[in-house]
C-alpha positions as CSV (number, residue, x, y, z in Angstrom):
1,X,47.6,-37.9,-113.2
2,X,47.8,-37.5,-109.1
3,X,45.9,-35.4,-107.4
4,X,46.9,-33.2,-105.0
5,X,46.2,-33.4,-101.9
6,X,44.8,-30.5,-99.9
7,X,46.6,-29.1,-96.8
8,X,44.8,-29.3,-94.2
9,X,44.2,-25.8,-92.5
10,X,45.7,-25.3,-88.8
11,X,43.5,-22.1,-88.6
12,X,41.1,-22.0,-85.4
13,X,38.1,-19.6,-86.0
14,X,37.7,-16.7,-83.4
15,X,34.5,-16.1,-84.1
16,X,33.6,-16.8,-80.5
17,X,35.6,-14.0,-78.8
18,X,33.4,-11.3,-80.2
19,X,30.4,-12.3,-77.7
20,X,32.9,-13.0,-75.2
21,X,34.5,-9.4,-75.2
22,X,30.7,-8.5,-75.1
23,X,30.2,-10.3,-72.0
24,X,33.1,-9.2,-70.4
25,X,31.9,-5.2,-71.4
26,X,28.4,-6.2,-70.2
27,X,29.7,-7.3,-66.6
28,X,32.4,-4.6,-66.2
29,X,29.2,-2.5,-66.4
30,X,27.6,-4.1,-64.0
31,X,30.1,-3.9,-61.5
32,X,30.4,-0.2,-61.9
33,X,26.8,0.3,-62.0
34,X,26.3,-1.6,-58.7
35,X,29.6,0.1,-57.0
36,X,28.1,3.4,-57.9
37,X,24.3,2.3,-56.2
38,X,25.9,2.6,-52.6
39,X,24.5,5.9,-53.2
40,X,21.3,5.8,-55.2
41,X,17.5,6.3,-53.9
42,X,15.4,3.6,-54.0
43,X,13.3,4.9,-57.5
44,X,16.7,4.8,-59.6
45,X,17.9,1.8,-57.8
46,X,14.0,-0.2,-58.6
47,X,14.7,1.3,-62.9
48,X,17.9,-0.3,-63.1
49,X,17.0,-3.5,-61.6
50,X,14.0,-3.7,-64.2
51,X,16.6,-3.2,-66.5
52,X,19.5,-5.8,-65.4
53,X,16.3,-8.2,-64.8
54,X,15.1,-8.2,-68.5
55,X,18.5,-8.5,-69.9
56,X,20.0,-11.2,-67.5
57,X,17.0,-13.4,-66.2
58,X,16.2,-16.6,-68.3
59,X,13.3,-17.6,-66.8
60,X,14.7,-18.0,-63.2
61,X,15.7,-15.5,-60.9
62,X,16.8,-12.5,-61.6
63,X,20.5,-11.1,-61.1
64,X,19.1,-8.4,-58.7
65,X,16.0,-10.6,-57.3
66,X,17.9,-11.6,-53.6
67,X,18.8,-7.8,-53.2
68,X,15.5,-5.2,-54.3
69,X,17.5,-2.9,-52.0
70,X,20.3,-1.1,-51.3
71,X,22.1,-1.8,-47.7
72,X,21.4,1.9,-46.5
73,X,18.9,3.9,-47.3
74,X,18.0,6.5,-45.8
75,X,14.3,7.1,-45.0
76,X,12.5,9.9,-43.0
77,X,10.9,6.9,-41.2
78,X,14.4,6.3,-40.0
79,X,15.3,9.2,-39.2
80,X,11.8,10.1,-36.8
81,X,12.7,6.7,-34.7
82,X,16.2,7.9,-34.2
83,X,15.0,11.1,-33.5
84,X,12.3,10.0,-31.1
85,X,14.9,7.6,-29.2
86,X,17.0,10.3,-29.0
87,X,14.8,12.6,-27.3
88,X,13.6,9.8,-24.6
89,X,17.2,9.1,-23.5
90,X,17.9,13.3,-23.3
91,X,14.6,13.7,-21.0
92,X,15.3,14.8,-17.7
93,X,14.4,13.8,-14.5
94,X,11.4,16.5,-14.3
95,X,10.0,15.6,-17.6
96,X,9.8,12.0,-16.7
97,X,8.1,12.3,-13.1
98,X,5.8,15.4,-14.8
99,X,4.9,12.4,-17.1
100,X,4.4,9.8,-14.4
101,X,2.3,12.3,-12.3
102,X,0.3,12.9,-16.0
103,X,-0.4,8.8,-15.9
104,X,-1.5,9.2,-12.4
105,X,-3.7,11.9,-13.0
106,X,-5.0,10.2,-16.3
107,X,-6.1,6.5,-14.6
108,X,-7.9,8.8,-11.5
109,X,-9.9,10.7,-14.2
110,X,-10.6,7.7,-15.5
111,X,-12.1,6.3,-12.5
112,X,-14.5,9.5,-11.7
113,X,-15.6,9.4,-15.2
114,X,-16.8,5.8,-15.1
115,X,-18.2,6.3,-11.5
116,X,-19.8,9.6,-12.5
117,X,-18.5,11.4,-9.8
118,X,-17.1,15.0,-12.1
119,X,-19.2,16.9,-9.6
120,X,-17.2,15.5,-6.5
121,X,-14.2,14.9,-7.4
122,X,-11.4,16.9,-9.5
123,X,-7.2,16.6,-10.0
124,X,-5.0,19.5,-11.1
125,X,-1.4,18.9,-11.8
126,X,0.4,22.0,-9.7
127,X,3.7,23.2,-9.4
128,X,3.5,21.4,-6.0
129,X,2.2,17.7,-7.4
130,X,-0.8,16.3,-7.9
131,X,-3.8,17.5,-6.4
132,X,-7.0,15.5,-6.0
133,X,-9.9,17.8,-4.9
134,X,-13.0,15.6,-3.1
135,X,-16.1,17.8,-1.7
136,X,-16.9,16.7,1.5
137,X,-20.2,15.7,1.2
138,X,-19.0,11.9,-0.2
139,X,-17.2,11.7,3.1
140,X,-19.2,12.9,5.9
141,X,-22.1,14.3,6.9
142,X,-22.3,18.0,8.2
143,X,-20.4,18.3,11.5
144,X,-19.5,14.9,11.4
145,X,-15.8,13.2,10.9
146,X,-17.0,9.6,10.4
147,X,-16.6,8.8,7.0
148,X,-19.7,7.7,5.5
149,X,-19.9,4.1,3.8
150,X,-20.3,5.4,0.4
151,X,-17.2,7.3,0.9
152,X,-15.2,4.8,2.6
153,X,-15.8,2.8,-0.9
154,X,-14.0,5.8,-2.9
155,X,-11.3,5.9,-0.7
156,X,-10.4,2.5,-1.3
157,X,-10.7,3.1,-4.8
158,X,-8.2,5.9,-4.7
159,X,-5.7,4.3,-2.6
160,X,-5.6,1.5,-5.5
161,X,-4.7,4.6,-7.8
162,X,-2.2,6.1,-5.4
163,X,0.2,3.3,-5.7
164,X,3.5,4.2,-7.6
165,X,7.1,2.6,-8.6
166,X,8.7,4.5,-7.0
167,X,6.4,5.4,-3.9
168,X,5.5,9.2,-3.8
169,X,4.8,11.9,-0.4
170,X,1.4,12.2,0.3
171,X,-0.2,14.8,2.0
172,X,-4.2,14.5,3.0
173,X,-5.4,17.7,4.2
174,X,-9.0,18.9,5.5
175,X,-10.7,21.9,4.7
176,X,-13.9,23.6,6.0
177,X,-16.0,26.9,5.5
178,X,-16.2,29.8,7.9
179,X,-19.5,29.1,9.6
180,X,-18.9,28.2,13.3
181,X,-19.0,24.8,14.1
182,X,-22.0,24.6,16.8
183,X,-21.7,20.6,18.2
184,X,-20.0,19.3,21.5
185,X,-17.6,16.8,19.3
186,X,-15.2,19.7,18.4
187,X,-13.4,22.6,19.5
188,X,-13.6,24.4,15.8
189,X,-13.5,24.0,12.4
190,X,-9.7,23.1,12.5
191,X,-10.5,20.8,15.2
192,X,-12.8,18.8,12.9
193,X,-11.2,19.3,9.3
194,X,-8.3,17.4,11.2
195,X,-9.9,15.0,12.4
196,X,-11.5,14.7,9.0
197,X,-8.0,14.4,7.4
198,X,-6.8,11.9,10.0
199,X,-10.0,9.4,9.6
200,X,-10.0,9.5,5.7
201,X,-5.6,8.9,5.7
202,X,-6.6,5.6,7.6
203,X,-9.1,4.1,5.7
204,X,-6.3,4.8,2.4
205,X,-3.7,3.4,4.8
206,X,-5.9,-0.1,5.2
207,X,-4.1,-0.8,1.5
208,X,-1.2,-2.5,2.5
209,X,0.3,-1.4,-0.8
210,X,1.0,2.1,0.7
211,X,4.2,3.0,3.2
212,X,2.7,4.7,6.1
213,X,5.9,6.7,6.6
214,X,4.9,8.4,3.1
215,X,1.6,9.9,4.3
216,X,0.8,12.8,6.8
217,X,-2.4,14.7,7.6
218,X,-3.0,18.2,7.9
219,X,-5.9,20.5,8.6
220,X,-6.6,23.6,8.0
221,X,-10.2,24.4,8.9
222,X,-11.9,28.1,7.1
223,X,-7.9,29.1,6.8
224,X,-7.2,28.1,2.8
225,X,-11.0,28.6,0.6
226,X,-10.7,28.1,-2.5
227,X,-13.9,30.8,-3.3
228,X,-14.6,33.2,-1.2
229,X,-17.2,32.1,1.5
230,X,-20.0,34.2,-0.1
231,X,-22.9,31.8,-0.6
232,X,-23.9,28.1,-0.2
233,X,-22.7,26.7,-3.6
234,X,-19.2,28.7,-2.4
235,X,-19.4,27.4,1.0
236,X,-19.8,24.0,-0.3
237,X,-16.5,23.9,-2.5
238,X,-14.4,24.9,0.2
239,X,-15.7,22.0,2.9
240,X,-13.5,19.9,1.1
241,X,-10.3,17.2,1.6
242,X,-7.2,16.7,-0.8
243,X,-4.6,14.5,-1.9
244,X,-1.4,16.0,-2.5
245,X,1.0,13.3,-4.5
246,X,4.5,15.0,-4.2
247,X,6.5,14.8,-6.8
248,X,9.9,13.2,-6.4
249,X,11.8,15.7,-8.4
250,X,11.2,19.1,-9.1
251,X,8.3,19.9,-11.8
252,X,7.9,22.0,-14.3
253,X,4.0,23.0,-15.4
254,X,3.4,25.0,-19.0
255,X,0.3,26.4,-19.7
């Protein structure tokens, strides 16, 4: 008796298109859940990369490794640089020379601090500039308009910390009390707070740093006190010289 023989089957199994489709599901998710992170904060965005990491990463490097972050994201770091760039380029001529005039003032206070010299020498920032304040008593002697050694040292010192980019007016005036002066040398107080003015203008002018053509030299003698000339400690203030740094635009001073 023959046997039979068996057909052979043409069927293919399809077995292997169910993990396939689940693939495909799997990475059509991904693509909409990475389209939708152009707008995600950086917590949700860190969560689904945990996620996308444990379920795609074999032991190498995970889907999501080359990218922790989005392309923009805003941060309120971000937005104080902007913010602080923006108001540098929008400052106006006054608030920069007010600034520059602040530096000036700050490297002078700096110098009398380190050369102890707070009872001698003072700067005030005025609607007018910069005003350096020096008690004549570093300068000269009493009805004198030699400057002393010690004080020729100072001025030196301060015409270092005059110089600017760009250059600034300066005006060096003289100042006296209202006692009479009583010496053969000068006429009156005006005489020798000039003179004053003129002698202490040239020994800042040795600093070939400075443009002459910047600097002038006033004096004013008893005319301008800053206290009334009622006693010694008053009288002392106002025998004084100062250094007014013009500004080179208009200033504005809040209190």
């Amino acid at each position: 008796m023959m046997r039979r023989k068996k057909k052979k089957s043409n069927h293919i199994s399809e077995s292997w298109l169910l993990p396939y489709s689940d693939l495909l599901t799997l990475l059509v998710a991904l693509f909409i859940v990475l389209f939708a992170m152009s707008d995600i904060n950086a917590e949700k965005y860190e969560r689904l990369s945990q996620v996308f990491e444990s379920e795609f990463s074999s032991g190498g490097i995970g889907i999501l490794d080359q990218n922790k972050q989005p392309n923009e994201i805003p941060t309120a770091q971000k937005e104080d640089d902007e913010n602080d760039e923006n108001k540098e380029k929008n400052k106006t001529s006054s608030e920069l020379e007010l600034e520059k005039l602040q530096g000036i003032q700050g490297s002078i206070n700096t110098y009398i601090q380190e050369q102890h010299l707070e009872g001698d020498i003072g700067t005030k920032l005025t609607e007018e500039g910069l005003l350096i304040t020096i008690v004549n008593n570093v300068f000269f002697d009493s009805g004198s308009a030699e400057v002393k050694k010690d004080g020729e040292k100072v001025a030196r010192e301060v015409s270092n910390l005059l110089v600017a980019d760009p250059p600034h007016e300066i005006v060096i005036s003289g100042h006296s009390d209202d006692v009479p002066i009583h010496n053969s040398g000068y006429a009156s107080n005006w005489d020798l707070s000039v003179t004053r003015a003129l002698n202490f203008m040239q020994i800042i002018l040795e600093n070939e740093k400075l443009d002459p053509a910047l600097f002038s030299a006033k004096g004013y003698g008893e005319n301008k006190p800053v206290v009334p000339n009622t006693s010694a400690e008053n009288r002392e203030k106002n025998r004084r010289v100062e250094v007014l740094i013009l500004p080179n635009y208009e200033i504005n001073i809040t209190e």
